[in-house]
C-alpha positions in Angstrom: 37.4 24.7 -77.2 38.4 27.9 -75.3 41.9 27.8 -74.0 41.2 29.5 -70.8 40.0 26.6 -67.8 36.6 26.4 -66.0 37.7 25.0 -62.6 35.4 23.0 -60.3 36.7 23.1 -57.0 34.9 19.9 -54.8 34.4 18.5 -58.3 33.9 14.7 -57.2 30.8 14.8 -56.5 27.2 14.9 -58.4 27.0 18.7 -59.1 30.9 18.9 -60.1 30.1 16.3 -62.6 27.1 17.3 -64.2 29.0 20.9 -64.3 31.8 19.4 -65.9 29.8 17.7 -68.7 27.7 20.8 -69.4 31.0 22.6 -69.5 32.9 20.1 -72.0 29.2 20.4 -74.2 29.9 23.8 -74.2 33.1 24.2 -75.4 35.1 25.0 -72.1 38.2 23.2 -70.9 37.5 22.2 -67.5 40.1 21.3 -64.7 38.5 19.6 -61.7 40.1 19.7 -58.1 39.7 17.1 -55.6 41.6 16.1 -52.8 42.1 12.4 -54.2 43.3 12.3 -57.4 42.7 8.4 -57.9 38.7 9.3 -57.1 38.5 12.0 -59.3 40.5 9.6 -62.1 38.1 7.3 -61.7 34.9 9.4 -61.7 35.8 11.9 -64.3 37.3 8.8 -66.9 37.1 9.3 -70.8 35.5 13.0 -70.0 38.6 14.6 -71.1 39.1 16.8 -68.2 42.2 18.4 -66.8 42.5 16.7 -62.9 44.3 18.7 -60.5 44.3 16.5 -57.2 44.6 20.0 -54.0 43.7 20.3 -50.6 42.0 23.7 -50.1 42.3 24.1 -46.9 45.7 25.4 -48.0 46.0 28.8 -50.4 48.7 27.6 -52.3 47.3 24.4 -53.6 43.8 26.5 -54.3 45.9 29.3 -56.0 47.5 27.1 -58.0 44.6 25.3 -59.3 42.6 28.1 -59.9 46.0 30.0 -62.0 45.0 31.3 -65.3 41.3 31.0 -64.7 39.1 33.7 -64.8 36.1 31.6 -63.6 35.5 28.7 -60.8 32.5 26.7 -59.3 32.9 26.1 -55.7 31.8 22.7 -55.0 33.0 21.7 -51.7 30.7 19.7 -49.7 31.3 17.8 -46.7 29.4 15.4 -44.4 27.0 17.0 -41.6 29.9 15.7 -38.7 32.4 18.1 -40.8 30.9 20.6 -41.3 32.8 22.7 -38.9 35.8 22.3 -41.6 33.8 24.5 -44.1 34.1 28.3 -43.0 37.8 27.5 -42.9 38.0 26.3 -46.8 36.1 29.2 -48.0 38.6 31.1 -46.3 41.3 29.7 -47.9 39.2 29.9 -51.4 38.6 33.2 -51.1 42.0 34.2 -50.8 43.4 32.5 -53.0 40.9 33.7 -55.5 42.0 37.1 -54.5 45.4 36.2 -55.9 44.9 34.6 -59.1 41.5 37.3 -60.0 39.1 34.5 -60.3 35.9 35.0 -60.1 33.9 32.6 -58.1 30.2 30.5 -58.3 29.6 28.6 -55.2 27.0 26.5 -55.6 25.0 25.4 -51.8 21.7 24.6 -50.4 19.4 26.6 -48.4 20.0 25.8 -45.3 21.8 29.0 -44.7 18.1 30.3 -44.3 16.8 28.0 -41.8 14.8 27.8 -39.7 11.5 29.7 -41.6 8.9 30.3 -40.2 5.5 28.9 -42.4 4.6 33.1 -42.5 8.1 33.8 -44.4 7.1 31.2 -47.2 7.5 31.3 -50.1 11.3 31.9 -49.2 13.2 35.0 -50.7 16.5 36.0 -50.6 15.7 39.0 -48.1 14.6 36.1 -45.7 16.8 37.2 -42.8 19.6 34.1 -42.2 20.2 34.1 -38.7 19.7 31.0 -35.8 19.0 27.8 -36.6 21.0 24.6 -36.0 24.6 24.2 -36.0 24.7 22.8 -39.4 22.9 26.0 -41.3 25.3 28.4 -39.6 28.1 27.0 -40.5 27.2 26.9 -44.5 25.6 30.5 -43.4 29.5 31.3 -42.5 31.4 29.8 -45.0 28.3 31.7 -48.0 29.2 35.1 -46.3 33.2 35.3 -46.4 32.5 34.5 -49.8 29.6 36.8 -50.6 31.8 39.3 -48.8 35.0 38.6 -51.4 32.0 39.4 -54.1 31.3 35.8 -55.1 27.8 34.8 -56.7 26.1 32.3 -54.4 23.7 30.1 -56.1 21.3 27.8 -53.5 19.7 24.7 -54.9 16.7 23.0 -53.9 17.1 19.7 -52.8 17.7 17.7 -56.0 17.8 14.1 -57.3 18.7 12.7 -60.9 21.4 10.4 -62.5 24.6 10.5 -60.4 22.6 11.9 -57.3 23.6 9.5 -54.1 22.8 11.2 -51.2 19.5 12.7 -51.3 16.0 12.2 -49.9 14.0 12.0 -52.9 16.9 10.0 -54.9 16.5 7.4 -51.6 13.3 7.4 -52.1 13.1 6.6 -55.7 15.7 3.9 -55.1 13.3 2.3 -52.1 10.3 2.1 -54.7 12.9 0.0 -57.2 14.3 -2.7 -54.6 10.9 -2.5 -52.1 7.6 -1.4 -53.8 7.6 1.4 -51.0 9.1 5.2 -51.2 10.2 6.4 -47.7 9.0 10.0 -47.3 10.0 12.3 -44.1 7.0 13.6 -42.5 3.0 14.0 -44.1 2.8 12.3 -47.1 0.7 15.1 -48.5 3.8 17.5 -47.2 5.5 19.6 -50.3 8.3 20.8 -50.7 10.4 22.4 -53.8 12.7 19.9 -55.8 15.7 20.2 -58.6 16.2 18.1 -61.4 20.4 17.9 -60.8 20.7 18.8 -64.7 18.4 21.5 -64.9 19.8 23.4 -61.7 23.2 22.8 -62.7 22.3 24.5 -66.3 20.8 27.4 -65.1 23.8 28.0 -62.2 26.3 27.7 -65.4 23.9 30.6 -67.5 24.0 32.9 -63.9 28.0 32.5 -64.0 27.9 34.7 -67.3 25.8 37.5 -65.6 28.6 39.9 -64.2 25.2 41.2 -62.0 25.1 38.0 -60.6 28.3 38.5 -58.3 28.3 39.5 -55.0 24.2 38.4 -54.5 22.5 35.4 -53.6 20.3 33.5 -56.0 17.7 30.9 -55.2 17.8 28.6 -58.2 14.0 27.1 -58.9 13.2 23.8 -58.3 10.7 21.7 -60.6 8.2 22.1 -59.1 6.9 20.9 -55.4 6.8 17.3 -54.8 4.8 15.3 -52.0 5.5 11.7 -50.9 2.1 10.5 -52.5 3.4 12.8 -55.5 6.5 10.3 -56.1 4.9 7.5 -55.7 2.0 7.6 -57.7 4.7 8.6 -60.3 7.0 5.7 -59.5 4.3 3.5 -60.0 3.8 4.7 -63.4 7.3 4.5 -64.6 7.8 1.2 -63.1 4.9 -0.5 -63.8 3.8 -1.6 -60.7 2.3 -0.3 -57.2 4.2 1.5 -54.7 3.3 2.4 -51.2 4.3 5.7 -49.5 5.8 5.2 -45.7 6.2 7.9 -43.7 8.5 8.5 -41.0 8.6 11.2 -38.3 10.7 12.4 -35.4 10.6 9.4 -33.2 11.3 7.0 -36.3 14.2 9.0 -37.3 15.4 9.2 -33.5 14.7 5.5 -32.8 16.7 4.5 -36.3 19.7 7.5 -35.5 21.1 5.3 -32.9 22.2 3.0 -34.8 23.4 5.1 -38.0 25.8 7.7 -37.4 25.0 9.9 -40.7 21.5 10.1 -40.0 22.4 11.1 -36.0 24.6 13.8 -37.6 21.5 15.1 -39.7 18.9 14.9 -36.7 19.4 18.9 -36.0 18.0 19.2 -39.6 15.0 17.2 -39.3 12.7 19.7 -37.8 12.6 22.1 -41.3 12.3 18.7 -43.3 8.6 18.0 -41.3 7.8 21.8 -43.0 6.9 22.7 -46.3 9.1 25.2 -48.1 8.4 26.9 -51.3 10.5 29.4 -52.9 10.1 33.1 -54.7 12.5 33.0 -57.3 11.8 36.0 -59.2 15.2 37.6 -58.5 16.5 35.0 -60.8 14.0 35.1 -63.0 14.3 39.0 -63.8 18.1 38.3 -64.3 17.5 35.4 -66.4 13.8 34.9 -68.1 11.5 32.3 -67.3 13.3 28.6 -67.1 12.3 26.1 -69.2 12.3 22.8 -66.6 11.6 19.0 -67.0 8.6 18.0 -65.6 9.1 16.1 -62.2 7.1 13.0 -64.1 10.0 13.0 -67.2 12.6 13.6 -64.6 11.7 11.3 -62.1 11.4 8.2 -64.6 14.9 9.2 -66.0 16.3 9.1 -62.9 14.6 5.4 -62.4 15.9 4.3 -65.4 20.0 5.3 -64.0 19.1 4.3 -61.3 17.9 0.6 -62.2 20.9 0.1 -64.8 23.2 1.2 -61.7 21.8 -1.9 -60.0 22.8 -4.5 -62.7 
């Protein structure tokens, strides 16, 4: 095992696990940094990880977490309502990576690029990243101060699998165990692009090797698009039984806002979730080769299975 740390700052969550294991399998030592040490105790136990409890907002705690490593993923992520937090925190990140040399990986979504237009599809990463609601300019902020400081940025898909809490199609799935019925925002014939968590996470570790890969963007492939009628006809087939696709629009997700506060947050979103998106993601793919990816089918009955032994 290599002396030298991979940190993952904002490790607590799904993507700063499945990082952390796919480091450890690789022979890295890994040091993950979360504000709460007794959270990250309890989600990264028997992994044999260093845990380094920090609160980046401030440089010396993120300069001293990220001394004596040349390499760290940026993880942070942060409900909708604080999201204002974020540019701040890359700030902070930025200059304390400045300090210590490290290089950095931060790993986001797309909505930096939104809104886009069905005409810019598929989506590149010339799209121009302007507009849009409040919560895609402030990740749009917080990606450029540390694009600017020559970080890679790496933008995932939306993305389900084992660990994966807070995510449409992971709801979804999780609706057709406990209901029969997979909720689906907008046409249930409507695509868009989707990321088995352990595949992206794989290929955003194999771009951190690429010195080229620093100072760009990179949009990481999904496994392929996935409708409504898509994941339940292949729920139904893992699980053995039928499950019915409900749709929900605008005035459904209004009408149930009001009395859910994290959904009222996400309501400026909604509008490029009734869209379909695809992606180009031949930059990466020039870089890199093609990617060998699960099929949504094997994925999607893996993630049923940890999902279903979560419930016992």
């Amino acid at each position: 095992m290599s002396d030298e740390p991979v940190v993952i700052l904002g490790a607590g969550g799904p993507v700063g696990l499945h990082l952390a294991r796919l480091m450890i399998d690789r022979g890295r030592r890994v040091r993950v940094v979360g504000r709460s040490e007794e959270r990250m105790t309890a989600v990264f136990t028997g992994l044999g990880v260093e845990i380094a409890p920090a609160d980046l907002s401030r440089t010396e705690d993120a300069a001293r977490v990220m001394d004596g490593a040349s390499l760290a993923f940026v993880c942070v992520g942060m409900p909708v309502r604080d999201l204002g937090a974020l540019p701040g925190v890359a700030r902070t990140i930025a200059e304390a990576a400045g300090r210590t040399g490290t290089r950095l990986v931060q790993v986001s979504n797309v909505w930096s690029y939104l809104p886009v237009r069905d005409a810019d599809l598929p989506l590149t990463e010339m799209h121009a990243r302007a507009r849009g609601p409040q919560p895609a300019r402030l990740r749009r902020e917080a990606e450029d101060i540390l694009e600017q400081t020559g970080a890679c940025i790496a933008h995932l898909p939306d993305f389900y699998g084992p660990d994966v809490v807070n995510s449409p199609a992971q709801k979804a799935m999780g609706d057709a165990l406990k209901t029969r019925r997979v909720s689906w925002m907008g046409r249930r014939d409507l695509p868009r692009p989707y990321a088995y968590l352990p595949d992206a996470v794989r290929m955003v570790a194999d771009l951190a090797a690429y010195p080229e890969a620093y100072g760009q963007r990179w949009l990481i492939p999904g496994n392929g698009d996935l409708t409504g009628r898509d994941l339940g006809w292949m729920c139904e087939r893992s699980i053995g039984r039928a499950v019915a696709v409900y749709t929900y629009g605008r005035v459904k997700l209004t009408f149930a806002a009001s009395m859910n506060a994290d959904l009222r947050d996400f309501l400026p979103m909604v509008p490029s979730y009734m869209k379909p998106m695809s992606f180009d993601t031949g930059k990466l793919e020039g870089l890199m080769g093609p990617q060998s990816l699960t099929p949504h089918e094997v994925s999607i009955k893996a993630t049923l299975t940890w999902l279903a032994a979560r419930a016992v």
